[in-house]
N, C-alpha and C positions, 0 to 999 in steps of 0.2 A: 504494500500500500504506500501509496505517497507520501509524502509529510505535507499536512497543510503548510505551503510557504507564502502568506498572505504574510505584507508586510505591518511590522508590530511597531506599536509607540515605544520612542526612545525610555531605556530605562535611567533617568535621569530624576533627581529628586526634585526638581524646579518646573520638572514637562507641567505644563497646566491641565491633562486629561489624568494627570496618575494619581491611584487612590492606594493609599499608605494604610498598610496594616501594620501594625504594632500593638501586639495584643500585649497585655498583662499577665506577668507568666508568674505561677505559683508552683514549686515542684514537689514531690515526693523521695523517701529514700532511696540510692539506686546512681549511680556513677552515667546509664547510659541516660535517664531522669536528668540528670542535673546538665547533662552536657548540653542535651535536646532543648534546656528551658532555657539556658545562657545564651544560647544563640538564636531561638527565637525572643527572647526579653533582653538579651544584655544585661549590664551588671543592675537592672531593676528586678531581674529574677528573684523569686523569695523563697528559700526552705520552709514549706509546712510545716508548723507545729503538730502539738499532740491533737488540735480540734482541725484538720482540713476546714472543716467549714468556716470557722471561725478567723482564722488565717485567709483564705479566699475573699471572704466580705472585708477584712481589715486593711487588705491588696489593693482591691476591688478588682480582681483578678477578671481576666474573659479567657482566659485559659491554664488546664490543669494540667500538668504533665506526670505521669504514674505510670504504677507498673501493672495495673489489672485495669481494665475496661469499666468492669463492677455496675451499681447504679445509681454513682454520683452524678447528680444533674443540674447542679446549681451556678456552674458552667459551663463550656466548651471542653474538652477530654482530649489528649494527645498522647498515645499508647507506643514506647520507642520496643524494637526488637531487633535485637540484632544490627545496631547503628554503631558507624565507625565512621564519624565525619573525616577522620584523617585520609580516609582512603576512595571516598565516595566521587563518583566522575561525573554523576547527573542526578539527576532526581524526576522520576513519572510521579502522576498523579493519576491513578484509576479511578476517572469520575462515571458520574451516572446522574439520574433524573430525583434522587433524592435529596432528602435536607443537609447531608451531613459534603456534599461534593465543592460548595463553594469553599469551604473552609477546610478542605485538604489540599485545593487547587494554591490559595490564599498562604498556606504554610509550604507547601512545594516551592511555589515560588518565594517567598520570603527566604528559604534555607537553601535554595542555587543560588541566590544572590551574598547572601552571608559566607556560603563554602565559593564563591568566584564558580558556579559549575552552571552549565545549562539546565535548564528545568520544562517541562512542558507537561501539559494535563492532557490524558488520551481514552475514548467515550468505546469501549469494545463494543464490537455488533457483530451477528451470525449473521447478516447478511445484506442484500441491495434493500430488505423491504425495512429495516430497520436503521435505513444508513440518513435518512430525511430528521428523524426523531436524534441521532447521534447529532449530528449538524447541528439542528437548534439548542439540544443541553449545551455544546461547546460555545454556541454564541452566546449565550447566557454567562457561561463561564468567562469568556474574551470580555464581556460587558463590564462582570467584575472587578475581573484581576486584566486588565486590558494589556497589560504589559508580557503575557507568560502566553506561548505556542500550546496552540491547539491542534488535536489532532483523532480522525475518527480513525479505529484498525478495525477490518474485516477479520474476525479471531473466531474458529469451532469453538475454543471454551478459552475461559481465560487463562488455564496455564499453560495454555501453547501462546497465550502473550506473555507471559512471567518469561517463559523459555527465551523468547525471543530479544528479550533484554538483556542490553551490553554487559559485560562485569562490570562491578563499580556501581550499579545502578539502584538508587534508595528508592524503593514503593514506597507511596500514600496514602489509604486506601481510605474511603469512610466507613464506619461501620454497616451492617445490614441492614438493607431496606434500600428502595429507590430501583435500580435496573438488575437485571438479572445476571449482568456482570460483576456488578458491587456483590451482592446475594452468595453469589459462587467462592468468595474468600474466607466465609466464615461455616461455622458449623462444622461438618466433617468435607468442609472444602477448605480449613485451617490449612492444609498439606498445602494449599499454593501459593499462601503467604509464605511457608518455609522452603520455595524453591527459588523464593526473590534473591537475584543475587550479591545484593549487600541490605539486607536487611527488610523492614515495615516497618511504615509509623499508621497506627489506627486511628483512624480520626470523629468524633464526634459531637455533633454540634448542637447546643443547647439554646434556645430562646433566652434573650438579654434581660437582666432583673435589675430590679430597682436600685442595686447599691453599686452596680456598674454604670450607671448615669448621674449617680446625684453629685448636688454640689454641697459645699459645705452653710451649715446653720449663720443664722446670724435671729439671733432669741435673745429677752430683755426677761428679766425679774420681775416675778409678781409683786412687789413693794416698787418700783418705778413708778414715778407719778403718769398719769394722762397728758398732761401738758410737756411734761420731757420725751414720753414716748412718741410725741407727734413730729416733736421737734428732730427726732434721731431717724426716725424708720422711714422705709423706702418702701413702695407698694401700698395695696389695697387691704393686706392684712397683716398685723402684728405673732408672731411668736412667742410663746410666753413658756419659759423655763424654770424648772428649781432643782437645784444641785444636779445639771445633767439631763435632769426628766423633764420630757414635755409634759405639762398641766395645763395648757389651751391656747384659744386663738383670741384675734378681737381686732374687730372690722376698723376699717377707718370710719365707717358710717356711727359704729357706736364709739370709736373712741370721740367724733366731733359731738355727739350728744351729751357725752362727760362732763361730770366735774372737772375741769384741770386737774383739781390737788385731789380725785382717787386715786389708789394704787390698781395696776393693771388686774391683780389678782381679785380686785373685786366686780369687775366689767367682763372679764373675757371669757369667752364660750368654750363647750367641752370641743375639742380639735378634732378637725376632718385629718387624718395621717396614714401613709402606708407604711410598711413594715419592710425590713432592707431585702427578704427574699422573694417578693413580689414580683411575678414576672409582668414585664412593662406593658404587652400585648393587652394584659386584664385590665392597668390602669391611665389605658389613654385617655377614653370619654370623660374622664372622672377629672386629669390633669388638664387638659381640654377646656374642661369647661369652667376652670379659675383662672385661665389665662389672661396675664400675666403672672400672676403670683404663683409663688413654688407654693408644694405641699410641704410639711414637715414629714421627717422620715425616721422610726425610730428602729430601734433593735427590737429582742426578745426580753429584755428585760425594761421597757418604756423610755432608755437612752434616746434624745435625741443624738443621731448620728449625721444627720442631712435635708437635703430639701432639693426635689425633686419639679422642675417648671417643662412647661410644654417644649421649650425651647432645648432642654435635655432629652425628651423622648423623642424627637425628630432626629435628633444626631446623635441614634444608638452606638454603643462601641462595635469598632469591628474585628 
């Protein structure tokens, strides 16, 4: 099969078409974990504590790097096996029509560019009638990652595509689900990811939550008068704290009906707030519909920890 040689935007970090992945990388115990997270995060990589989750939210991690798949979901998942960047000459990306294919494509390319090696994402198909459907998942892909070679292979199964790759060459795969080629690497089709010939990385991608967009508080004392909190706050609604804890809200509409000299804690209403694992999909309409003003954003224990605006959920992380 050909290579698609359709030419590609410069990879330059100034081109005005290139979208910059930089994810947040959180790692696990494990030598080939730490190598895989330092070179997709740079020295912002974090070792996990004894809570992953608690370590992820305090990152604000978009991606996990480990050593079992498991079902951690409270970010994106990148599973190394068998990775020897020292020795790696390209990196594929086996994508397909599922959720998890942009964001192996995303880190293929990210880690050719990191190792100096070629990278390109490539859509297997059994034949002419499914080569229309290959073509548009890669344009979709090209859309994304614009800058990384695309490329559909006419393949009987997918480990006579494994077979057919250079030495040196790092698979991507996503996990299962999406095309019947992604499908074919897991389960007791595991054997094709072990004939990859310098390793896999599994890749799996989770819907964006609420503590990977917010921005940081800015909350006033319930003992603040009415007349100082007008004077200080910005927006249509005030934030009101104590030692850490959100305990409410209060409109600019009632703080102008105030007394000046009340304290907030006696004017301000029990608080509209999400919670920092909330996935963002659930609370758009809801952030939506106070715009401009953030929501407060708390932890598991009523921490405020953030405050999340419409303007954060439009420019999820990627």
């Amino acid at each position: 099969m050909t290579p698609d040689t359709r030419p590609r935007r410069p990879d330059t970090p100034d081109h005005p078409d290139r979208r910059s992945f930089e994810p947040r990388v959180v790692w696990t115990k494990g030598r080939e974990c730490r190598t895989l997270a330092e070179l997709l995060g740079g020295d912002a990589a974090t070792p996990a504590g004894f809570d992953v989750k608690a370590t992820c939210i305090e990152a604000r991690a978009t991606l996990l790097v480990t050593r079992h798949l498991g079902s951690f979901d409270l970010c994106s998942v990148a599973v190394p096996d068998g990775f020897r960047p020292e020795a790696t000459t390209s990196v594929v990306a086996a994508v397909g029509g599922g959720p998890h294919s942009r964001l192996a494509a995303a880190v293929a390319d990210l880690l050719g560019r990191r190792l100096g090696v070629p990278a390109r994402a490539v859509y297997g198909h059994r034949g002419s009638e499914e080569r229309d459907l290959a073509e548009g998942v890669l344009a979709s892909i090209a859309a994304a990652v614009p800058h990384l070679r695309t490329e559909p292979v006419e393949t009987p199964n997918p480990a006579a595509m494994v077979d057919s790759l250079p030495a040196g060459t790092l698979l991507v795969v996503g996990a299962p689900g999406g095309s019947w080629f992604q499908r074919q690497f897991f389960g007791p089709g595991a054997r094709i990811r072990a004939k990859a010939p310098h390793g896999t990385i599994v890749i799996r991608h989770s819907p964006t939550r609420v503590f990977q967009v917010m921005g940081p508080p800015v909350a006033f004392g319930p003992q603040m008068f009415v007349e100082d909190a007008c004077l200080l706050a910005a927006g249509d609604h005030v934030i009101v704290a104590e030692e850490g804890k959100l305990v409410g809200t209060v409109s600019r509409r009632r703080l102008a009906e105030a007394d000046p000299r009340q304290a907030l804690g006696e004017v301000m209403e029990d608080p509209v707030f999400l919670t920092v694992d909330e996935k963002v999909d659930d609370i758009t309409e809801l952030v939506g519909g106070r715009r401009p003003d953030p929501i407060p954003v708390v932890d598991a224990t009523g921490r405020l920890v953030g405050v999340v605006d419409a303007d954060g959920i439009d420019r999820p992380p990627r």
